[in-house]
C-alpha positions in Angstrom: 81.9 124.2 107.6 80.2 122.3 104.9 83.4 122.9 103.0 85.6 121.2 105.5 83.5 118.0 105.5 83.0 117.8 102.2 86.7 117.9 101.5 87.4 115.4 104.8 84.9 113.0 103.1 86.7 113.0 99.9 89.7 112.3 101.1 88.5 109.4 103.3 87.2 107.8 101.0 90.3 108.0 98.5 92.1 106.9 101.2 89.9 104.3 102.2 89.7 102.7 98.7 92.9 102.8 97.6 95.3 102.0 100.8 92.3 101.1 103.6 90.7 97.9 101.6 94.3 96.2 100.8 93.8 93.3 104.0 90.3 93.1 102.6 91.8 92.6 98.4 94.1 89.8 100.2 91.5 87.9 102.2 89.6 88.2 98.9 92.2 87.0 96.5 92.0 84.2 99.1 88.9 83.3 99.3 88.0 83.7 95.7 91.3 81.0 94.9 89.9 78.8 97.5 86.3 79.0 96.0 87.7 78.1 92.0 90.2 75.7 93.3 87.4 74.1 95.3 88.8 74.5 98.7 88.2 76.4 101.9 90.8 79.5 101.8 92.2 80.5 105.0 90.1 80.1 108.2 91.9 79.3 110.8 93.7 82.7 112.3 91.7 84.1 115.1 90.8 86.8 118.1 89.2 84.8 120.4 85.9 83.3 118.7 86.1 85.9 115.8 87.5 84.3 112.6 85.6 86.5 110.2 85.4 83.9 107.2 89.3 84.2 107.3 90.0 88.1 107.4 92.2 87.8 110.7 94.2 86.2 108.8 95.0 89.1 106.0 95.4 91.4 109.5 98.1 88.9 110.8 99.7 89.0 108.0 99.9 93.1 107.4 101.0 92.8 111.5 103.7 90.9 110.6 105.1 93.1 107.7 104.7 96.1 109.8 106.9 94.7 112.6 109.2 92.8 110.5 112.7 94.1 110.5 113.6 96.4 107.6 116.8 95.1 106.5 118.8 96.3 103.6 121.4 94.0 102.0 124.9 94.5 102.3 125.6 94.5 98.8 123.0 97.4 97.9 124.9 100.1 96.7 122.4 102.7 95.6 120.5 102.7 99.1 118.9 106.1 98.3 117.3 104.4 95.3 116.9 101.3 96.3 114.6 102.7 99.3 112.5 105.2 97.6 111.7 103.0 94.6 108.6 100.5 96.6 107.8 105.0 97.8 107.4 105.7 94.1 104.8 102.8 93.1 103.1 103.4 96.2 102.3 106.9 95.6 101.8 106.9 91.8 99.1 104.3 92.7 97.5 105.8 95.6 97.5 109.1 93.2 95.6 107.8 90.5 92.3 107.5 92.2 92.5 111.3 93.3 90.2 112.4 90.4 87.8 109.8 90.4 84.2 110.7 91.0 82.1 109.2 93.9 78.6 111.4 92.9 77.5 114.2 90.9 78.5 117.7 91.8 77.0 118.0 95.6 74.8 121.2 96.0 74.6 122.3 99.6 72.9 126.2 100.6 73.3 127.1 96.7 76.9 126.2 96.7 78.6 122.9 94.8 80.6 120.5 95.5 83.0 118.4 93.5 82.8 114.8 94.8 86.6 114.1 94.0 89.7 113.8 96.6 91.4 116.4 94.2 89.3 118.0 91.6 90.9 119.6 89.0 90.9 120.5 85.1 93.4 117.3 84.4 90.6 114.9 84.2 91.7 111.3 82.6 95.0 112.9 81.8 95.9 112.9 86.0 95.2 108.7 85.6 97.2 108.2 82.4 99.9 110.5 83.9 100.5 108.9 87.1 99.8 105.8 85.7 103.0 106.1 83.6 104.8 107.5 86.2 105.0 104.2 88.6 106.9 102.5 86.3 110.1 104.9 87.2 110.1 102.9 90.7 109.8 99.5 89.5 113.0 100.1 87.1 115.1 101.8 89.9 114.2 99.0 92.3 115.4 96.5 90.0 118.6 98.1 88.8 119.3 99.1 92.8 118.8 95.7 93.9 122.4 94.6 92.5 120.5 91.5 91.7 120.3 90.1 87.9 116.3 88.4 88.8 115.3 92.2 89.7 117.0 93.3 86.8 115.7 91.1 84.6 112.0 91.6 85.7 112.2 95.3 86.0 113.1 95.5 82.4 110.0 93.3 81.8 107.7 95.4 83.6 108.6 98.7 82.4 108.3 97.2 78.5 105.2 95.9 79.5 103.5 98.9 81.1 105.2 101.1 78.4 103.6 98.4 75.4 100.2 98.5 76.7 100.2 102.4 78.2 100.1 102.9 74.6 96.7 101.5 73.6 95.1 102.2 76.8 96.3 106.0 75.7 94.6 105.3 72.2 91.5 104.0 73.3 91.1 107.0 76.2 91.4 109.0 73.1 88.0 107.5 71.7 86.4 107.9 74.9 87.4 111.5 75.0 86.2 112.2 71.4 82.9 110.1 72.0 82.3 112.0 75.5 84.2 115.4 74.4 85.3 116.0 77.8 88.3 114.9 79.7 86.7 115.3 82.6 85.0 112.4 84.9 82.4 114.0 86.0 81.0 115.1 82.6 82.1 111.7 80.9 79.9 109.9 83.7 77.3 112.5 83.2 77.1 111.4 79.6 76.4 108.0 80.3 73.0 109.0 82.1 70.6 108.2 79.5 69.3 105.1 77.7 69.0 104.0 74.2 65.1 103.3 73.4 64.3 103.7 77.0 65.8 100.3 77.8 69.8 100.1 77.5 71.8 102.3 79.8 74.4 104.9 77.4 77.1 102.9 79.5 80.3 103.4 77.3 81.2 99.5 77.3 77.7 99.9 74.9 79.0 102.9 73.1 82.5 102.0 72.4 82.7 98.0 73.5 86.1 97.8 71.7 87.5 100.3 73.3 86.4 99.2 76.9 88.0 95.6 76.0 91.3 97.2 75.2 91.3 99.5 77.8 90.0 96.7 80.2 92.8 94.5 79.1 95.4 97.2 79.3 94.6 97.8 82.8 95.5 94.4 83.9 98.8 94.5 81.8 99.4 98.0 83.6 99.0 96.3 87.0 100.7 93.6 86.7 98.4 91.1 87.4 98.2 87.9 86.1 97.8 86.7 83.3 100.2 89.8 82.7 102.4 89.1 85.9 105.7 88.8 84.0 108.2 90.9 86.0 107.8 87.6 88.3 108.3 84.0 87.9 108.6 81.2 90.0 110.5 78.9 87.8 112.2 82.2 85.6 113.1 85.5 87.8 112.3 84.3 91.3 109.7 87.3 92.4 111.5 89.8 89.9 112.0 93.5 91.1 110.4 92.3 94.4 113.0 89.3 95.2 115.8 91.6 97.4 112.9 93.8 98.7 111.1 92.5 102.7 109.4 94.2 105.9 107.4 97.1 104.6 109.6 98.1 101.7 107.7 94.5 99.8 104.5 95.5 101.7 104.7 99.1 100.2 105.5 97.1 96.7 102.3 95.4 97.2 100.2 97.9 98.4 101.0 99.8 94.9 99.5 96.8 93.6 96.2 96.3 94.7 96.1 100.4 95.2 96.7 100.6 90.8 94.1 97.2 90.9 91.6 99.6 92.7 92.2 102.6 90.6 92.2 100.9 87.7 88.8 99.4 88.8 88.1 103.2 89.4 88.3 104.3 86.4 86.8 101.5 84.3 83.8 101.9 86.2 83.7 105.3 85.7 84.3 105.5 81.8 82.5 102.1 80.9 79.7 101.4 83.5 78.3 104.5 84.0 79.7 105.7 87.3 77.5 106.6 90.4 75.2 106.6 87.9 71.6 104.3 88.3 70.3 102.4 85.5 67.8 104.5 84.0 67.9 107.0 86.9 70.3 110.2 86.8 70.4 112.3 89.7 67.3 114.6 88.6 65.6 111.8 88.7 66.7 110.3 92.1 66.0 114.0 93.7 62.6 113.6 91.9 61.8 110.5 93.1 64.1 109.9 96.8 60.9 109.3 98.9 60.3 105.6 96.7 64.9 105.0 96.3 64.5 105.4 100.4 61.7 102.7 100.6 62.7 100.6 98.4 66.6 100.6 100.2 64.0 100.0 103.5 62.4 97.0 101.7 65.2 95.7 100.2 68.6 95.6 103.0 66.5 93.5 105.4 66.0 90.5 102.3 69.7 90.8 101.8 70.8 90.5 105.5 68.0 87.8 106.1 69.8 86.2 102.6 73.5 86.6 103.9 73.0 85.2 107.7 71.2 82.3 106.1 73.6 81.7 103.7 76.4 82.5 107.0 74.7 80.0 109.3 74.5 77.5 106.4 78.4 77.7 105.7 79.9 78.5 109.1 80.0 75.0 110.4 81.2 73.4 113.7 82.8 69.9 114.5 82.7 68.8 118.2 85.4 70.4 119.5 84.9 73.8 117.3 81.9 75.1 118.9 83.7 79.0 119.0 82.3 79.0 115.2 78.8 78.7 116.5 79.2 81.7 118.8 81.1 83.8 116.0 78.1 83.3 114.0 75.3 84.5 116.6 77.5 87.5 117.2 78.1 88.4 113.8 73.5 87.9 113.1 72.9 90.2 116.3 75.4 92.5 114.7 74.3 92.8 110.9 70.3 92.5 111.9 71.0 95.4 114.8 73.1 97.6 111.9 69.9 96.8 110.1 67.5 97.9 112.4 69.1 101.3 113.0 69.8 102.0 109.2 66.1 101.3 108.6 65.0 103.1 111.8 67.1 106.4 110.0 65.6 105.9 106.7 61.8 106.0 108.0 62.3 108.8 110.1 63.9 110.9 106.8 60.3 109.7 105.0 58.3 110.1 107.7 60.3 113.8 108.4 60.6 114.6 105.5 64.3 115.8 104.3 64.3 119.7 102.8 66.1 120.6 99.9 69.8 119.7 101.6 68.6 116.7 102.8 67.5 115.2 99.2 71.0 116.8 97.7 73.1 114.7 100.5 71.0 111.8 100.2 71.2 111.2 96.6 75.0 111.9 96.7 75.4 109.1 99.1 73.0 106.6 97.0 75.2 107.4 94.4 78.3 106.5 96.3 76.7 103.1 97.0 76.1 103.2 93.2 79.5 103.4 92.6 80.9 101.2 95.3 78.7 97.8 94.4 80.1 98.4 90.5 83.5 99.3 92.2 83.2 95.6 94.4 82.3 93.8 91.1 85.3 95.2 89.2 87.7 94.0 91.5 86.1 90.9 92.2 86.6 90.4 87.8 90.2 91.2 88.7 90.5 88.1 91.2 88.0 85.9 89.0 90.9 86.4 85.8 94.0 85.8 88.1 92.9 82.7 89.3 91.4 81.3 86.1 93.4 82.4 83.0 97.3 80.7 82.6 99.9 83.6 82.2 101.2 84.4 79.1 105.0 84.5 77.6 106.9 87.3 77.0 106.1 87.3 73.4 102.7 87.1 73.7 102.6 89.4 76.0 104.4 91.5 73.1 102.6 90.4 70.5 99.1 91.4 71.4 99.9 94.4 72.9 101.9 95.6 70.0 100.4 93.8 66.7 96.9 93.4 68.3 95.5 96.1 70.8 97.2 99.2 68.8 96.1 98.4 65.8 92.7 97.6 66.6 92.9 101.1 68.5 93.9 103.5 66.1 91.3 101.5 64.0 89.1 102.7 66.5 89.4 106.0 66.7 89.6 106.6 63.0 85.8 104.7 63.3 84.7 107.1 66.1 85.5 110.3 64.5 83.9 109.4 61.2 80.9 108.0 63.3 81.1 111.7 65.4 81.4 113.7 61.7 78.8 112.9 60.5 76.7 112.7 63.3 77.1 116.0 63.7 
């Protein structure tokens, strides 16, 4: 039975954070654009007094893409193609976060589990693999399109992701020889202890130039600006994506922020230590989980006392706008009664106590929180660089993929291996 759960909760949570958060990346991208451009973002779309800091508004829009007819221009010739191209991306980037790790192996009545949607021996390769593969579907929806804008910025997309899958390839290579394991698990394992007692063996501090190309490369990979060439306003229109609407564009942008989140993923889980703690592996969280349980008891009532101040502070009302008010007593009573039970759960575990089980599942799902704040903080630098950094041309784009981050990475390696030769 433990099996079957195990397994459901692994694939929820794939699920979940690589299709199930996209209305919460828009309302984000949204907010975070309205925040640097110093205005309010969308807040206006509602269900009854329930604006939720403008999410309705990311639902509304996902409504309307769903119910949107799917038409197919008449002068689309490869239909066949033309269809299952947005299917390609959309998969490719949903299967890229199969192998990431949420926690360390899960030990339940002397039997482990592998906190993964799909473990297997593949490891990093399954990322770089699938990675790769997504850029089969962005060429064949340009060419099917029968349009020269989709043409045009399909052939820029796949030269792109083909330029910088080659020193993201490069610079995985250094990880693999600095770790010497392809697998996640073992690489996050790795990054469990500290240099004099102090500085977490995160690999952005082992190998910082390989997390900055790799880091760099992922946004190229995506598509995401500053690397958004396949698109241009004043150049290609919206590129592969301009005969594409309804849910064939949605599926085309649900690849998008799906690769955003797995790329996220994985730098987390390579450069920032995973579901590991700062200066706490899991031995030590089994060790020590009656003081990580009172200190999560001491510390989520601050934070909700902090973020319903801060909510009450911002969620203002004119005259005639007094449905904000309301929104905001319903959404206290609900965080500060979520609260109340949470903490009511976690005292009764220390006052309890929680047997050997008990301690395994609870520092698996610390863990998971671990990794999901780190996982949050990755995609919010995602938004923070679309919004702040100008996009480059083409032959920048070129030029520092090719002249810059290749070099630098074979560089790299050849440093690493001497550094790992003589170590040894």
């Amino acid at each position: 039975m433990s099996d079957i759960i195990i397994i459901l909760v692994n694939i929820i949570l794939a699920v979940v954070l690589a299709v199930g958060l996209t209305p919460l990346w828009v309302w984000w991208e949204r907010r975070i654009c309205g925040f640097i451009q110093d205005r309010s973002g969308p807040n206006r779309c509602n269900i009854g007094p329930m604006r939720l800091g403008g999410l309705i508004q990311a639902l509304a829009d996902m409504l309307k893409l769903v119910f949107k007819e799917d038409f197919t221009p008449s002068h689309i010739k490869h239909k066949f193609f033309f269809t299952i191209a947005p299917v390609i991306v959309f998969l490719c980037s949903f299967l890229t976060f199969a192998v990431v790790p949420y926690a360390d192996v899960l030990v339940i009545d002397d039997k482990s589990h592998i906190m993964q949607a799909i473990p297997n021996q593949l490891g990093i390769m399954w990322f770089i693999a699938f990675a790769g593969l997504s850029v089969y579907g962005i060429i064949l929806g340009g060419y099917s399109s029968g349009n020269k804008y989709g043409l045009l910025g399909s052939i820029r997309a796949s030269a792109q992701v083909i330029s910088y899958e080659a020193a993201m390839g490069l610079a995985i290579i250094s990880m693999i020889i600095s770790y010497g394991s392809i697998h996640l698990t073992d690489m996050v394992n790795a990054q469990s202890g500290t240099y004099l007692g102090v500085i977490p063996m995160w690999g952005i501090f082992i190998q910082p130039l390989a997390a900055i190309i790799f880091i760099v490369c992922s946004f190229a990979e995506t598509n995401r600006a500053p690397f958004d060439l396949a698109e241009g306003e004043s150049e290609i229109v919206a590129g592969y994506h301009t005969e594409y609407s309804a849910m064939k564009f949605g599926l085309f942008q649900v690849g998008e922020y799906a690769a955003m989140s797995a790329s996220s993923a994985i730098i987390v889980t390579l450069f920032f230590g995973g579901y590991q703690i700062p200066w706490m592996d899991t031995q030590t969280i089994q060790a020590n989980i009656n003081y990580v349980i009172l200190a999560i008891i001491i510390l989520l009532p601050i934070k909700i006392f902090i973020f319903t101040k801060w909510m009450k502070k911002n969620n203002k009302a004119i005259g005639e706008d007094k449905s904000r008010l309301k929104e905001t007593k319903i959404l206290t009573v609900l965080f500060w009664s979520i609260c109340i039970i949470v903490v009511g759960f976690l005292i009764s575990f220390l006052v309890n106590g929680l047997g050997t089980n008990g301690v395994n599942i609870a520092t698996a799902i610390i863990q998971i929180g671990t990794f999901l704040i780190k996982f949050f903080m990755m995609v919010f630098v995602y938004m923070w660089v679309r919004w702040t950094v100008l996009r480059f041309r083409y032959d920048q784009l070129q030029m520092l993929g090719w002249k810059v981050l290749i070099p630098l990475a074979l560089l790299n390696i050849v440093i690493t291996a001497i550094i790992v030769v003589v170590g040894n």
